[in-house]
C-alpha positions as CSV (number, residue, x, y, z in Angstrom):
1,X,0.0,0.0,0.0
2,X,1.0,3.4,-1.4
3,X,3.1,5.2,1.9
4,X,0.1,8.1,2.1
5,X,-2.9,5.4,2.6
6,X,-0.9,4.2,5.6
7,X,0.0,7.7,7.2
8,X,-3.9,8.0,6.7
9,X,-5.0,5.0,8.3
10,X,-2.5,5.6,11.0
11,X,-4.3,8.6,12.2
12,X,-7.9,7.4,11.9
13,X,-6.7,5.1,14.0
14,X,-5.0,7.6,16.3
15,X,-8.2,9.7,16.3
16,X,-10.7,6.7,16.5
17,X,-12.0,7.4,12.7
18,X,-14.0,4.1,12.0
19,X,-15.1,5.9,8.3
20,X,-13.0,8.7,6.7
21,X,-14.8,10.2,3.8
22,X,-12.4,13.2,1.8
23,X,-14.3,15.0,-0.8
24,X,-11.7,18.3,-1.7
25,X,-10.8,17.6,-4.8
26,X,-7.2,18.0,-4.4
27,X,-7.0,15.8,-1.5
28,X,-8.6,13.3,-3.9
29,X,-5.7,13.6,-6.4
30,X,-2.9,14.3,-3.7
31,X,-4.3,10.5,-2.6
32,X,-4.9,8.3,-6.0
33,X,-3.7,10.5,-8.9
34,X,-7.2,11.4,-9.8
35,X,-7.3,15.2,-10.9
36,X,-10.7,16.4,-11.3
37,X,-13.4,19.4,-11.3
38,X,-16.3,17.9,-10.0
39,X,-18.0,21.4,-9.7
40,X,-21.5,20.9,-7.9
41,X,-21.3,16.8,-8.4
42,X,-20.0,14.8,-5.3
43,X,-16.6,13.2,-5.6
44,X,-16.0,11.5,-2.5
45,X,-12.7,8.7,-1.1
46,X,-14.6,6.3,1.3
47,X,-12.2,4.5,3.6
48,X,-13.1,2.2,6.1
49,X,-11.1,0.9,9.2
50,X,-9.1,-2.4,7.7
51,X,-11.4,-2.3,4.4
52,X,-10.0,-0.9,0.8
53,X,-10.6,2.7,-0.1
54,X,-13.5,3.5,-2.8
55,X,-13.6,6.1,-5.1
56,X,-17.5,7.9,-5.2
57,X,-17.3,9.9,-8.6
58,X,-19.8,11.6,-11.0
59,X,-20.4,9.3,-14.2
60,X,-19.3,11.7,-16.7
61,X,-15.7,11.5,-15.2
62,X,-16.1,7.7,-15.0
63,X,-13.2,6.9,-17.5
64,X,-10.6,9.5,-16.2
65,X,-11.3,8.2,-12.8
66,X,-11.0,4.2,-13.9
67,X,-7.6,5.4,-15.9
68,X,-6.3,7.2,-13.3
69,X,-6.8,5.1,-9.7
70,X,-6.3,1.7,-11.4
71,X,-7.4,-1.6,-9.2
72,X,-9.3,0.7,-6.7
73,X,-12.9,0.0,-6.8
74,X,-14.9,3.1,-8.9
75,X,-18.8,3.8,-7.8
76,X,-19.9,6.2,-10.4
77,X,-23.7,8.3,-10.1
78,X,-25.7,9.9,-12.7
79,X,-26.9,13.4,-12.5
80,X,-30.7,12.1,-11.4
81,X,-28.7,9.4,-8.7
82,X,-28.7,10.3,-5.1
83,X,-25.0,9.5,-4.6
84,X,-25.5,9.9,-0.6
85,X,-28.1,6.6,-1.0
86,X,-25.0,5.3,-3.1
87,X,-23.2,5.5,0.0
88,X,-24.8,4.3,2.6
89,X,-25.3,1.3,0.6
90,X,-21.6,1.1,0.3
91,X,-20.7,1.0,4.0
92,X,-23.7,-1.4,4.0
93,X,-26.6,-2.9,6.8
94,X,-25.4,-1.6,9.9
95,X,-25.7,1.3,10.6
96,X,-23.6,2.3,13.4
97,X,-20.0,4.4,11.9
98,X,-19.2,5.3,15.0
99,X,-17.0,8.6,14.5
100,X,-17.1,9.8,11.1
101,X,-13.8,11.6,9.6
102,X,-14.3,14.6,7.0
103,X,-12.1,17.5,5.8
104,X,-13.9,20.8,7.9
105,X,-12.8,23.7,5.7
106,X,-13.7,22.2,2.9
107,X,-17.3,20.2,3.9
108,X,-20.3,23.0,3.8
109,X,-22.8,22.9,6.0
110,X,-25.8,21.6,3.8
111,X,-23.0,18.6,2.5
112,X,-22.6,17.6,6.6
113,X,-25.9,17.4,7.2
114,X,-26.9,15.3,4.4
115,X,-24.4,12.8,5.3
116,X,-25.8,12.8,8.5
117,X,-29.0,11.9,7.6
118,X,-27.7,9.4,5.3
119,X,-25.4,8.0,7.6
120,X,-26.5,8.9,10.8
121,X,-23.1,8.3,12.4
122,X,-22.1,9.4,16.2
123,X,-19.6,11.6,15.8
124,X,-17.5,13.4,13.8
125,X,-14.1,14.3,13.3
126,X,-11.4,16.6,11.5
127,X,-8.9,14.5,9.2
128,X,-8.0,18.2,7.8
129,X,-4.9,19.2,10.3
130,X,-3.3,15.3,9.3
131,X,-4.2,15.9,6.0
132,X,-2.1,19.1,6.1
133,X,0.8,17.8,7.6
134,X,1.4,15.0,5.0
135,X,1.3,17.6,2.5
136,X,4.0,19.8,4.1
137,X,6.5,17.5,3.0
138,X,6.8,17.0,-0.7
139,X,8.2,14.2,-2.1
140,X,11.2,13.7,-4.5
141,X,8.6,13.4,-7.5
142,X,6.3,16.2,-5.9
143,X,9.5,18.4,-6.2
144,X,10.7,17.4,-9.6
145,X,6.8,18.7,-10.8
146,X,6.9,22.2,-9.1
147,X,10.5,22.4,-10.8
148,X,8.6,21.6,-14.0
149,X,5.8,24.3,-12.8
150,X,8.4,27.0,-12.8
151,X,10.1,26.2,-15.5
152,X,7.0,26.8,-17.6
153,X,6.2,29.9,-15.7
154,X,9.5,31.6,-16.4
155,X,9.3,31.1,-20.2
156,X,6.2,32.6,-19.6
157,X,7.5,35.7,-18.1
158,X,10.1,35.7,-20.5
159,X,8.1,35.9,-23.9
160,X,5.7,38.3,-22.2
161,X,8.4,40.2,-21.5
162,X,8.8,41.1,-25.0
163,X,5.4,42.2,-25.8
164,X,6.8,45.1,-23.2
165,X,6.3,49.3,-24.8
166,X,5.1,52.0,-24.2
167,X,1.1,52.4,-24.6
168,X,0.1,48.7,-23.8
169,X,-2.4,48.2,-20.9
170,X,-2.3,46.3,-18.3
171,X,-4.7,43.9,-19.5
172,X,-3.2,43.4,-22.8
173,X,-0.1,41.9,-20.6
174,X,-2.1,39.7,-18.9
175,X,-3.7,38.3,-21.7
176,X,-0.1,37.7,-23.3
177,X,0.6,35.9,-20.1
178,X,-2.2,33.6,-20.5
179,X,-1.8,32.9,-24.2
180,X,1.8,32.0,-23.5
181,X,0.4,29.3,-20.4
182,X,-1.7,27.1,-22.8
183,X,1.0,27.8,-25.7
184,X,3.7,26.5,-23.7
185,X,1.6,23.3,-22.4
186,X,0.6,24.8,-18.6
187,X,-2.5,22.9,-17.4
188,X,-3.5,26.6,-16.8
189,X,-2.7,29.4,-14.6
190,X,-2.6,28.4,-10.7
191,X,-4.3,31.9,-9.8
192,X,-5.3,35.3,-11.6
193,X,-2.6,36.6,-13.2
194,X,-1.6,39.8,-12.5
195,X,0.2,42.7,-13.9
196,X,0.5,46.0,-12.6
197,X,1.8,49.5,-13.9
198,X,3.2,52.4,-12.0
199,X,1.3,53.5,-8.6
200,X,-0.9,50.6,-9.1
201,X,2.3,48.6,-8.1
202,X,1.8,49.8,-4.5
203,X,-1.6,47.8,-4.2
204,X,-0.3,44.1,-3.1
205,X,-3.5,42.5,-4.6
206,X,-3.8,45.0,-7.2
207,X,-6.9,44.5,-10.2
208,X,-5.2,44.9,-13.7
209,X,-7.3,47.0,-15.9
210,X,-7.0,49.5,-18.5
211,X,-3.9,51.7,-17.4
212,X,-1.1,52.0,-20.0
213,X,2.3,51.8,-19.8
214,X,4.5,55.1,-19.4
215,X,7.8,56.0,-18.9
216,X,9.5,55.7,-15.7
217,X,6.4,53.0,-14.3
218,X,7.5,50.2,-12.6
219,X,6.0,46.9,-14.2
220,X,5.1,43.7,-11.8
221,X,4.3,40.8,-12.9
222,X,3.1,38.3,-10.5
223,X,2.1,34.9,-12.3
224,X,2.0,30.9,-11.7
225,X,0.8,28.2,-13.6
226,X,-0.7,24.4,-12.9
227,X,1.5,21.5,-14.5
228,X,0.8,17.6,-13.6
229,X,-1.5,19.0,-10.6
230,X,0.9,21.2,-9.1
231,X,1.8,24.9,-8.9
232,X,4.4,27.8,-9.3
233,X,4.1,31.3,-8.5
234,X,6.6,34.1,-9.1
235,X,6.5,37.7,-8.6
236,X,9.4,40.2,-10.7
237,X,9.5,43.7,-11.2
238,X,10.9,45.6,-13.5
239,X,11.9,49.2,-14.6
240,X,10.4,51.0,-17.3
241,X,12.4,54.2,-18.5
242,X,14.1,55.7,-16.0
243,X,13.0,55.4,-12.1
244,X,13.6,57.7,-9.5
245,X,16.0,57.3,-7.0
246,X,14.1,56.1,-4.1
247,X,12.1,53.9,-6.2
248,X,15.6,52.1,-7.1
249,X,16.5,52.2,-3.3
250,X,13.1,50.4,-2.5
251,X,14.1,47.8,-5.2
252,X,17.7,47.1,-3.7
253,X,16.0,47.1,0.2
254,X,13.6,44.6,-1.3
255,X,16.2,42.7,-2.8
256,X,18.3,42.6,-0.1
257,X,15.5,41.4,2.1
258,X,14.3,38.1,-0.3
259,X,18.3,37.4,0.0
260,X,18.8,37.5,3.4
261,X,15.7,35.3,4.2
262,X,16.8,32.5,1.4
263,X,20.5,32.6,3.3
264,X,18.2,31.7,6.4
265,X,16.7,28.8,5.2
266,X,17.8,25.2,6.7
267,X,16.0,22.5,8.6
268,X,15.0,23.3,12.4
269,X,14.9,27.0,11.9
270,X,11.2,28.8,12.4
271,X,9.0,29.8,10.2
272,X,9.0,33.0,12.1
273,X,12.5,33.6,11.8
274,X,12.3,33.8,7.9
275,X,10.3,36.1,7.9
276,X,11.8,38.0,10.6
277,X,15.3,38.2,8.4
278,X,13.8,39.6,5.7
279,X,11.8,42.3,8.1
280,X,14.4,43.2,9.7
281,X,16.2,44.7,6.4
282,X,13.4,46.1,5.2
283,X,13.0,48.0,8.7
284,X,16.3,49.1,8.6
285,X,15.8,50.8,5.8
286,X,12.6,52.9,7.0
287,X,10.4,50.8,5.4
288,X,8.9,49.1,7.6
289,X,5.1,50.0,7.4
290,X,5.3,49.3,3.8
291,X,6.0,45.7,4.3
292,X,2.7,44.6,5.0
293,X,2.1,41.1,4.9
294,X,3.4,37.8,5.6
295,X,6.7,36.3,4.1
296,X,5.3,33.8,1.6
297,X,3.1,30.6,2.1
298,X,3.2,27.0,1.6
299,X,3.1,25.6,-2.1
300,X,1.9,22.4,-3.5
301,X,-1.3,21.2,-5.3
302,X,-2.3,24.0,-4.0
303,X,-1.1,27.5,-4.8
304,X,-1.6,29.0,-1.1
305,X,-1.3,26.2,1.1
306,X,0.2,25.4,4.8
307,X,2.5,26.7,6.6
308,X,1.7,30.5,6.8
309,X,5.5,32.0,6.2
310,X,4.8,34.7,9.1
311,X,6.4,36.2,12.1
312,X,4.7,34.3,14.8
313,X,5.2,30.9,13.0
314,X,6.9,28.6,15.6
315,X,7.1,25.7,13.3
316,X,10.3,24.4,12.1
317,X,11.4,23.8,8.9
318,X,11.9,20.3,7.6
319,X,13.4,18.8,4.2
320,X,11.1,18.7,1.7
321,X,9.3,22.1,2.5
322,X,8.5,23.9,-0.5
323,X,7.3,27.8,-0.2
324,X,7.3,31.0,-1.3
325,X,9.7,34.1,-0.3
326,X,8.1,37.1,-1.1
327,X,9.4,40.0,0.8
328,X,7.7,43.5,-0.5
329,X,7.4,47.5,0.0
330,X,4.8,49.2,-1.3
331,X,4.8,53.0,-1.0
332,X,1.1,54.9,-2.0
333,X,2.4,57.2,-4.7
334,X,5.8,56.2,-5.2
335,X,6.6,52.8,-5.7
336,X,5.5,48.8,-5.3
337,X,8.4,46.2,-5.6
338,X,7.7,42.7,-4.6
339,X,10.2,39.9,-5.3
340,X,9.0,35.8,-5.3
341,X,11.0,32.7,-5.3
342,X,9.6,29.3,-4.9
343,X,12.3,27.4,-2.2
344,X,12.3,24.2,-1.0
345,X,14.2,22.6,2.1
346,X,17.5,20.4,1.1
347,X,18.9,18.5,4.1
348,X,21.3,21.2,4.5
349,X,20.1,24.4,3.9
350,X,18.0,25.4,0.6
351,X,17.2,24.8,-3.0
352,X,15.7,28.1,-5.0
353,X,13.6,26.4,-7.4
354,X,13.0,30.2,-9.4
355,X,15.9,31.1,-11.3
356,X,14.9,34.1,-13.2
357,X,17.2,37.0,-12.6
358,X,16.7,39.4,-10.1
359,X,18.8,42.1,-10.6
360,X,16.8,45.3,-11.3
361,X,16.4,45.4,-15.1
362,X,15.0,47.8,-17.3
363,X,12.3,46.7,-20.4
């Protein structure tokens, strides 16, 4: 049995699960290789103390599913099937599950209560915390994708790069971006991409719209894409004409700051204190205020996933932790720079997955 199914059963067992039913998606996939949308349709991974696992999955995805999970047994519903009914005749007669495991982020409300009525089980528990900390380790294979995933995403960058003058919108960028994903073989972006000119560069979650590019903007691009199920996401920024001078020295503090928290990284460090090297250059500076938000986050299957990468984060880092670094100022008026690697935990220190240059350059 695959490594993950017995880290799974291991904790039901720990947290007296008789039944474990996970229904996100990605946990789906992360668990048989089975990458789906299931939209409103129920996709469900039954597991039963000492019984096989069995895949619950709309009919319409039948084929992918059988393809994908091999020997496993496959129950696939129509659209007019009740798949809950499905399931309860699954687990059978009796009637008495005992404590019932299920992701709670991810299970609404209306979802929990119709397995209840179907399955009228005792109790329930969170399988979601475990869940997360298999994830926080990625395999050799896991790794070797996310390199893949940012390989794609700096060609990406690259060719847009050259669609670059003065006049094009922000939008018009974005949709470069995009073409260039699918062109290049992405399984699509792994969030909204974004591109931002001039003082909309000081809005971290900035909206790209309609504003064109002039001289002496600054240009950030913050983009990822999906490949083989797992993500990438990079953040550059760039020059366009001449800048001023404290826009440059923002740059260079920012810079600096991404640098001195990669030189941190090594197993049994914090979390916190990642994030605290690159603060405390960025502080230094005077620019504190104007680093407002959180180092990075965990990446995965997920584009935003465990661990938080933030000051108060007493968890220690461990081989095969892959997250972002994305240390930032943003001044109203003057200037946004943000800088994003993708790392990953080596034995002995760190691996920068991201290799696009980060020198300030001028397009």
């Amino acid at each position: 049995m695959d490594q993950r199914w017995i880290e799974l059963e291991q904790q039901m067992h720990r947290q007296g699960m008789d039944t474990l039913l996970i229904t996100d998606p990605k946990h789906v996939y992360y668990l048989t290789g089975f990458l789906s949308n299931p939209h409103e349709r129920f996709l469900g991974l039954l597991l039963k103390a000492g019984s096989e696992p069995v895949l619950f999955a709309p009919a319409l995805d039948g084929e992918a599913a059988k393809a994908a999970i091999g020997s496993m047994e496959l129950i696939t519903h129509q659209d007019t099937e009740d798949p809950y009914r499905l399931l309860r005749q699954r687990l059978g007669s009796d009637r008495s599950i005992g404590t019932f495991g299920l992701e709670k982020e991810y299970v609404t409300l209306d979802r929990y209560e119709r397995l209840q009525e179907a399955l009228q089980f005792s109790a329930s528990a969170d399988i979601g915390p475990s869940l997360r900390e298999m994830r926080i380790r990625k395999s050799p294979e896991e790794i070797k994708r996310m390199r893949h995933a940012v390989k794609l995403i700096e060609q990406v960058l690259e060719l847009s790069l050259k669609q670059i003058k003065e006049g094009v919108t922000e939008n018009e960028l974005v949709a470069e971006v995009e073409y260039q994903i699918r062109k290049l073989g992405a399984d699509g972006p792994s969030f909204d991409s974004m591109v931002l000119f001039g003082e909309k560069t000081a809005l971290p979650h900035g909206v790209p719209g309609e504003r064109k590019l002039q001289s002496g903007d600054m240009i950030m691009f913050d983009i990822g894409v999906y490949a083989n199920g797992y993500a990438s996401d990079i953040t550059r920024t760039f020059g366009f004409g001449g800048l001023s001078a404290e826009q440059i020295t923002i740059y260079e503090t920012v810079l600096a700051a991404n640098e001195a928290a990669i030189a941190a990284i090594k197993p049994g460090v914090t979390f916190g204190s990642i994030d605290k090297a690159a603060r405390d250059v960025i502080e230094a500076a005077g620019y504190g205020p104007y680093f407002n938000h959180r180092l990075g986050h965990g990446l995965g299957i997920d584009v935003h996933e465990f661990p938080s990468v933030h000051g108060q984060n007493e968890l220690f880092l461990r081989e095969g932790n892959v997250f972002t670094v994305e240390p930032g100022i943003y001044v109203p008026g003057v200037a946004g720079v943000r800088i994003e690697d993708d790392v990953t935990v080596t034995d002995s220190g760190v691996d920068v997955l991201t290799s696009f240059p980060k020198h300030l350059q001028y397009v």
